[in-house]
C-alpha positions as CSV (number, residue, x, y, z in Angstrom):
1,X,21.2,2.0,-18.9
2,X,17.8,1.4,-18.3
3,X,17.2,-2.1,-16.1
4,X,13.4,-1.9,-15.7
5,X,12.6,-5.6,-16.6
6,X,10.7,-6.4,-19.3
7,X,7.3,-8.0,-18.4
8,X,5.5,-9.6,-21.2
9,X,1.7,-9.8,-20.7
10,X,0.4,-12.2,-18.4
11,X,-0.7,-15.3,-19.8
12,X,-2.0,-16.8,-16.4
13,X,-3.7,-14.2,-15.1
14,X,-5.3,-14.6,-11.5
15,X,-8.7,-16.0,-11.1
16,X,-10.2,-17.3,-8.0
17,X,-12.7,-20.4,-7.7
18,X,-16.0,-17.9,-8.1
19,X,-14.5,-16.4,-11.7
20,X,-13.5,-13.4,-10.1
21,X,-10.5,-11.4,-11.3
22,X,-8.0,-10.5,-9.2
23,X,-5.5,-7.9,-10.2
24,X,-4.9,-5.3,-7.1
25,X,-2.8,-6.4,-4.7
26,X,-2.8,-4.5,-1.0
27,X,0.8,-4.4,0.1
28,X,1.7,-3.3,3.8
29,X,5.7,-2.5,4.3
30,X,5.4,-2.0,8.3
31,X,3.1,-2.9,10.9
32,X,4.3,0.4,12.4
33,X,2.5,3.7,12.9
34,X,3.1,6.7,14.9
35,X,-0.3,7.1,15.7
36,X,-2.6,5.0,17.3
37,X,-6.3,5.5,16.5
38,X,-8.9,3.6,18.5
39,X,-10.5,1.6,15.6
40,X,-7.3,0.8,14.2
41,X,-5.2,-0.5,17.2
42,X,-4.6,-0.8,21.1
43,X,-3.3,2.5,22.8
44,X,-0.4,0.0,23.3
45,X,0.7,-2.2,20.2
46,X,2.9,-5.1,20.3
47,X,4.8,-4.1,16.7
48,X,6.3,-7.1,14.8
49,X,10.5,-7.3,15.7
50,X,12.2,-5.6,12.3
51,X,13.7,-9.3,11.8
52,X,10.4,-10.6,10.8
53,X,9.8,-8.6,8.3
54,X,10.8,-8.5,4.0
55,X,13.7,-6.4,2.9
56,X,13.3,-3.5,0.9
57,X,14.6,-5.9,-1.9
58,X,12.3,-8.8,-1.1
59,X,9.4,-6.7,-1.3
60,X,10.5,-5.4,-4.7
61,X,10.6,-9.3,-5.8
62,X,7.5,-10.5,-4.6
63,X,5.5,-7.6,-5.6
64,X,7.1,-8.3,-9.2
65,X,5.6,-11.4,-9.4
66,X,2.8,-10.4,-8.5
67,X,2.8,-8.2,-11.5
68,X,4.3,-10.7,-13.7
69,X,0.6,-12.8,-12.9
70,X,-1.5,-9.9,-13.9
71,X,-2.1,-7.3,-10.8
72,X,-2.4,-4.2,-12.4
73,X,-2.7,-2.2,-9.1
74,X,-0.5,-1.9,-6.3
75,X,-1.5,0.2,-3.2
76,X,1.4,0.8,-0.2
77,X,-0.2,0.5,2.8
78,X,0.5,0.0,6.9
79,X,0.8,1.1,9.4
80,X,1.9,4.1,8.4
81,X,3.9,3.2,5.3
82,X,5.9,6.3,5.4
83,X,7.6,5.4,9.0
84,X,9.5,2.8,7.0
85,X,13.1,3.7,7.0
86,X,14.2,4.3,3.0
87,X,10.5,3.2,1.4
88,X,10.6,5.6,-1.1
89,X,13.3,3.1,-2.8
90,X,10.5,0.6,-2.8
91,X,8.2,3.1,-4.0
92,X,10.7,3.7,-6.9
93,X,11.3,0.2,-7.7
94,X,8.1,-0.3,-8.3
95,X,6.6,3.2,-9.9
96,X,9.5,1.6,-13.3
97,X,6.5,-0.6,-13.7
98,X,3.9,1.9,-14.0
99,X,2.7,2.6,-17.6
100,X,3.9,-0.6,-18.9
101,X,2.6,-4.1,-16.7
102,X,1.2,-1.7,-13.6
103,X,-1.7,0.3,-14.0
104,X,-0.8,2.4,-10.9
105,X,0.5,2.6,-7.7
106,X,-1.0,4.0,-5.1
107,X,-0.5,4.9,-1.5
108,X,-2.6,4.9,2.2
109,X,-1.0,7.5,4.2
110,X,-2.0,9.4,7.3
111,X,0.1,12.1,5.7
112,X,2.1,12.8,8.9
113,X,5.9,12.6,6.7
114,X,4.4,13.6,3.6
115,X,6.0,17.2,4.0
116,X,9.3,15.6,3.9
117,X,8.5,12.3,1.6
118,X,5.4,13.7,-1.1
119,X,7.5,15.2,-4.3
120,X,9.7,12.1,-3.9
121,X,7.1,9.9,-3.9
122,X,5.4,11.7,-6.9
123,X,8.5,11.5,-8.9
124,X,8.3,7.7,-8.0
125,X,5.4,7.3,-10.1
126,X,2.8,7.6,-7.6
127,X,0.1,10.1,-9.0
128,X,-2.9,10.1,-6.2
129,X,-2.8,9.0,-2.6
130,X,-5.4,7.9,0.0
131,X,-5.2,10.4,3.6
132,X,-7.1,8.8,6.5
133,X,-8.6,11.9,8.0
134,X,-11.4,11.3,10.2
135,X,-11.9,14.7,11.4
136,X,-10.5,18.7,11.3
137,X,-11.4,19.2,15.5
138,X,-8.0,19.4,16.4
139,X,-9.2,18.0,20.0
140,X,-11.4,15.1,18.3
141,X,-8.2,14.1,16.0
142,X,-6.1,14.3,19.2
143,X,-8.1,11.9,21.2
144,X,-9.1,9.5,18.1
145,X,-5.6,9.5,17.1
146,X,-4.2,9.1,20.7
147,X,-2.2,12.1,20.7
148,X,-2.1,12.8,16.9
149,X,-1.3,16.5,15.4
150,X,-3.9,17.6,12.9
151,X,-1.9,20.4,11.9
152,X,1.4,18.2,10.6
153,X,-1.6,15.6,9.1
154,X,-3.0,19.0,7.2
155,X,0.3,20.4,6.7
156,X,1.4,16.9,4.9
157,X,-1.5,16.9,2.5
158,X,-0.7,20.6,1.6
159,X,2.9,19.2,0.5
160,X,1.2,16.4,-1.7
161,X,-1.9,18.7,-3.1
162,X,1.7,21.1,-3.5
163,X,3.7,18.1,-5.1
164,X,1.3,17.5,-7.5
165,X,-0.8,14.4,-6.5
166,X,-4.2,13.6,-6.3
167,X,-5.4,13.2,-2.4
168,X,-8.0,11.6,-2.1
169,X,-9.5,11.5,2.2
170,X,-10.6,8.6,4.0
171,X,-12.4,9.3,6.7
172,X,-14.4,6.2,9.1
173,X,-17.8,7.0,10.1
174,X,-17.7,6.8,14.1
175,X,-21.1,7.0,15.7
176,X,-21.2,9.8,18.5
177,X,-17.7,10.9,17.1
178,X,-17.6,12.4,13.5
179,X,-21.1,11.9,12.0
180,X,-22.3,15.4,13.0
181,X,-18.7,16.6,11.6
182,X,-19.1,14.7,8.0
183,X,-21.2,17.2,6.0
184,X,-18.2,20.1,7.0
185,X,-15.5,17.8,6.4
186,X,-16.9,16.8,2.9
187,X,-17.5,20.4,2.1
188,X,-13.8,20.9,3.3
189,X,-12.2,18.4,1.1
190,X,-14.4,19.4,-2.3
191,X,-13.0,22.9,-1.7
192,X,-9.8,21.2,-2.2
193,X,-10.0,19.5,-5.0
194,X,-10.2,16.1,-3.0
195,X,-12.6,13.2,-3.4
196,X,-14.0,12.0,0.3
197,X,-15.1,8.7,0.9
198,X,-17.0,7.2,4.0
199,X,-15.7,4.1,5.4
200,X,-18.1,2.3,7.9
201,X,-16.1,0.7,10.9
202,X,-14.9,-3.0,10.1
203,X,-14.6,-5.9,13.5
204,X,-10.6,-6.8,12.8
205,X,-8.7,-7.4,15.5
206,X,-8.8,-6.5,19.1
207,X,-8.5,-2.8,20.1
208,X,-9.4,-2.4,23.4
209,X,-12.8,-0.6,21.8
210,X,-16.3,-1.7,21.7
211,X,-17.0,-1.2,17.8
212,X,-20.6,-1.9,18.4
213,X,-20.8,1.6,20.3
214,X,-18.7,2.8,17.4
215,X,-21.0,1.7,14.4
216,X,-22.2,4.3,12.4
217,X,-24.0,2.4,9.2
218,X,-23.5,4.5,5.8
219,X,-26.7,4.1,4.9
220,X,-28.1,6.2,7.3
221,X,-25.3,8.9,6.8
222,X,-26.2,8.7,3.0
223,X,-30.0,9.5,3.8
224,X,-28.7,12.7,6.3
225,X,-26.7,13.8,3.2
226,X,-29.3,13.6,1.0
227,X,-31.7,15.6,2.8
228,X,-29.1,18.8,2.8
229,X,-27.8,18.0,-0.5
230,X,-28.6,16.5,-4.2
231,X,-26.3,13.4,-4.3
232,X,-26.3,11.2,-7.7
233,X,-25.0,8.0,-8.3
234,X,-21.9,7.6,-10.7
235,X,-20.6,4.3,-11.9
236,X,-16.7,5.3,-11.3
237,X,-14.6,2.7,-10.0
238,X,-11.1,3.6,-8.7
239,X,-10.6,-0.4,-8.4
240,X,-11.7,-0.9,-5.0
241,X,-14.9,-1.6,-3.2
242,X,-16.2,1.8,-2.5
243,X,-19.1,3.1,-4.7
244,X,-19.5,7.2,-5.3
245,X,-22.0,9.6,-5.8
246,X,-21.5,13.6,-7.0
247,X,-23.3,16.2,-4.9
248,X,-24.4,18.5,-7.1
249,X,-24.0,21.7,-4.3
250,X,-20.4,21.0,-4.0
251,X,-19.9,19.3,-7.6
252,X,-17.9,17.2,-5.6
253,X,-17.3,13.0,-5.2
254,X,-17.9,11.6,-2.1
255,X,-17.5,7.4,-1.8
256,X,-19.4,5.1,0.2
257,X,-17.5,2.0,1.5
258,X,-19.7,-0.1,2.9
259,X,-18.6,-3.7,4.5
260,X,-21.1,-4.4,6.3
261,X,-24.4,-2.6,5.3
262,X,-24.4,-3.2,1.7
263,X,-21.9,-6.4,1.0
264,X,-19.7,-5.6,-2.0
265,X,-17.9,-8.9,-2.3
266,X,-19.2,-10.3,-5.4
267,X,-17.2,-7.7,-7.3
268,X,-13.8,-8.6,-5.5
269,X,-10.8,-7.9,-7.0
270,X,-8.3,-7.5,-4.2
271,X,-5.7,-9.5,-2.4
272,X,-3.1,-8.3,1.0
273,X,0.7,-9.5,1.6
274,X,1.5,-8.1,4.9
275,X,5.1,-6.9,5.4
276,X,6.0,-10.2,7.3
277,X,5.4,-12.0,3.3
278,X,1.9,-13.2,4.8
279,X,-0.5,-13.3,2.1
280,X,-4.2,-13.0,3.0
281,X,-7.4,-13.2,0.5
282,X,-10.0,-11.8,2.5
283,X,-9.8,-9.1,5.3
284,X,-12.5,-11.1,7.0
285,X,-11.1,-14.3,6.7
286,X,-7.8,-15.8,9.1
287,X,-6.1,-17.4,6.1
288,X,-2.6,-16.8,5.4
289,X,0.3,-18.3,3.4
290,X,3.7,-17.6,4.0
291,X,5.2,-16.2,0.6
292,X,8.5,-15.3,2.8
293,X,9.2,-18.9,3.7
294,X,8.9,-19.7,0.1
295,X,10.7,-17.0,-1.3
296,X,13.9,-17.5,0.5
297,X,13.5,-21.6,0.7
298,X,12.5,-22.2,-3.4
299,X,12.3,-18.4,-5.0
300,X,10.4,-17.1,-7.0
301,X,8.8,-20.7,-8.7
302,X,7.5,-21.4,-5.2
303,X,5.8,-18.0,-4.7
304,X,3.9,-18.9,-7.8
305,X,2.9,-22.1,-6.4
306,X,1.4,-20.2,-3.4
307,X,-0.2,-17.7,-5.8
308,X,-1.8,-20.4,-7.1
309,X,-2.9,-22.1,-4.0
310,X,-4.3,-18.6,-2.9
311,X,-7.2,-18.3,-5.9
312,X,-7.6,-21.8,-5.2
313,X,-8.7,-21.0,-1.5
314,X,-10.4,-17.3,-1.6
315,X,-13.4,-17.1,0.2
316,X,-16.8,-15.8,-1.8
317,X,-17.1,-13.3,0.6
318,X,-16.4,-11.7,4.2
319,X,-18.7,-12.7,7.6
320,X,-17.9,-9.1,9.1
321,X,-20.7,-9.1,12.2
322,X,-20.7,-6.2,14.4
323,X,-23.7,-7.5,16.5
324,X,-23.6,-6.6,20.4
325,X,-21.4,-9.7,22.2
326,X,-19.9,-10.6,18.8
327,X,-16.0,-11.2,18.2
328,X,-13.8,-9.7,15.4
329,X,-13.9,-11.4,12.7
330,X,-10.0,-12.0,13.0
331,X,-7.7,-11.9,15.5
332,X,-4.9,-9.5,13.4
333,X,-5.7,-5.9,13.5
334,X,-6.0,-3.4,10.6
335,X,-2.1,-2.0,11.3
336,X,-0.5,-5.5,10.9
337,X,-3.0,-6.7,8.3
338,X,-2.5,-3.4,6.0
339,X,-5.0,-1.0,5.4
């Protein structure tokens, strides 16, 4: 018997104070990652005790109503999502939506257990992924990474490109690092079918890394690529911030996210629960509220209540500054925030 509920359309859809619509919601299961790259995290993390986080079940429930307001768009994120013992069950709970009240569902991987997870995952209801990739030197990946293998991170995107699902690569521009390496790794990924976008460096969280010396602004590495190739604008949207371009040469898109060069708040859309229930409207902003407490103290009626309260407090926009002396913007990092 089919028990995939029912959602009508949502009648109270989420708007913030500016008029903005918000209808993707970022969802980290796990603060855990089995790598540990330097703009991400400290070569040592302190990962959250399993007793703080949502079940599997509470996770399901939340995300639900979520749905049940209007998001439309759920991406999985981390950490590494995939480290999370049995989340393909989430996955699967949640890909019964897709077609009906969710758009899609999505998935940020670093694609080191997608040989073992990616046609489960695809027959979830997932149909294209994200792959942070921020380089194919095997010794580059190995020191960004901390001691990462590039050949299981390849090896797991063969298995989803094999499985069926769209990959799309994310790579961060990292001055004195990658930026020579970005024309061959976008001429890599159009070979294979995948979209590549450029992700400039964000201040969250401490990582024992200067991310001044590691600022590489986009706008610059837009100017190098259009001097090698014919790059124009397109106005696709795949419901986040970053803005894309085909390069004629490679007939190719490559993406541009840009946080702190070229501002892209006004067109918001997004919202993050961490997988402690901690819901955050802004990456650049230290707000939270504490959907968990509510969940299991009042249900479901009392996570609505803190929906509410969440488009009542949603900043306009980020103060990312990456400025020599400056701090992170906040204190959480990018692994226990979700990607």
């Amino acid at each position: 018997m089919d028990r995939t509920p029912a959602f009508l359309p949502a009648t109270d859809r989420l708007t913030d104070r500016f008029g903005r619509t918000i209808d993707y919601l970022r969802l980290s299961v796990t603060d855990r990652c089995d790598l540990r790259c330097v703009y991400c995290m400290a070569a040592r993390p302190d990962f959250l005790p399993k007793s703080e986080l949502l079940t599997l079940e509470e996770l399901t429930e939340v995300s639900e109503a979520f749905i049940r307001r209007g998001i439309r768009k759920i991406r999985i994120t981390g950490g590494e999502p995939l480290v999370r013992r049995d989340v393909v069950r989430l996955i699967g709970n949640l890909g019964r939506h897709v077609g009906g009240a969710l758009d899609e569902l999505t998935l940020t991987t670093n694609a080191t257990q997608l040989e073992q997870h990616a046609d489960a995952i695809a027959a979830s209801g997932v149909r294209r992924i994200n792959v942070s990739l921020d380089t194919l030197d095997r010794d580059r990946f190995a020191r960004l990474t901390r001691g990462g293998d590039l050949d299981r991170t390849l090896g797991g995107i063969a298995a989803a490109k094999r499985a069926g699902l769209a990959v799309k690569i994310n790579a961060v521009a990292l001055k004195g690092e990658n930026e020579a390496e970005i024309p061959a790794m976008i001429e890599w990924a159009h070979g294979e079918g995948f979209d590549l976008t450029l992700i400039e460096v964000m201040p969250v969280g401490d990582v024992g890394a200067d991310r001044t010396g590691q600022f590489l602004p986009l706008s610059a590495v837009r100017e190098r690529l259009e001097a090698r190739w014919t790059l124009s604008d397109l106005p696709d949207s795949t419901g986040g911030p970053a803005r894309y371009a085909r390069i004629a040469e490679t007939n190719g898109r490559v993406g541009f996210i840009t946080p702190l060069t070229s501002n892209f708040c006004a067109g918001c859309n997004r919202i993050r629960m961490t997988c402690t229930g901690t819901l955050h409207t802004c990456l650049g902003h230290d707000d939270d509220l504490d959907l968990r407490g509510a969940l299991r103290s009042g249900g479901v009626a009392a996570v609505d209540r803190l929906i509410d309260t969440a488009m009542a407090i949603k900043p306009e926009r980020h103060d990312f500054d990456i400025a020599p002396g400056s701090t992170p913007a906040v204190s959480r990092n990018m692994a226990r925030t979700g990607g």
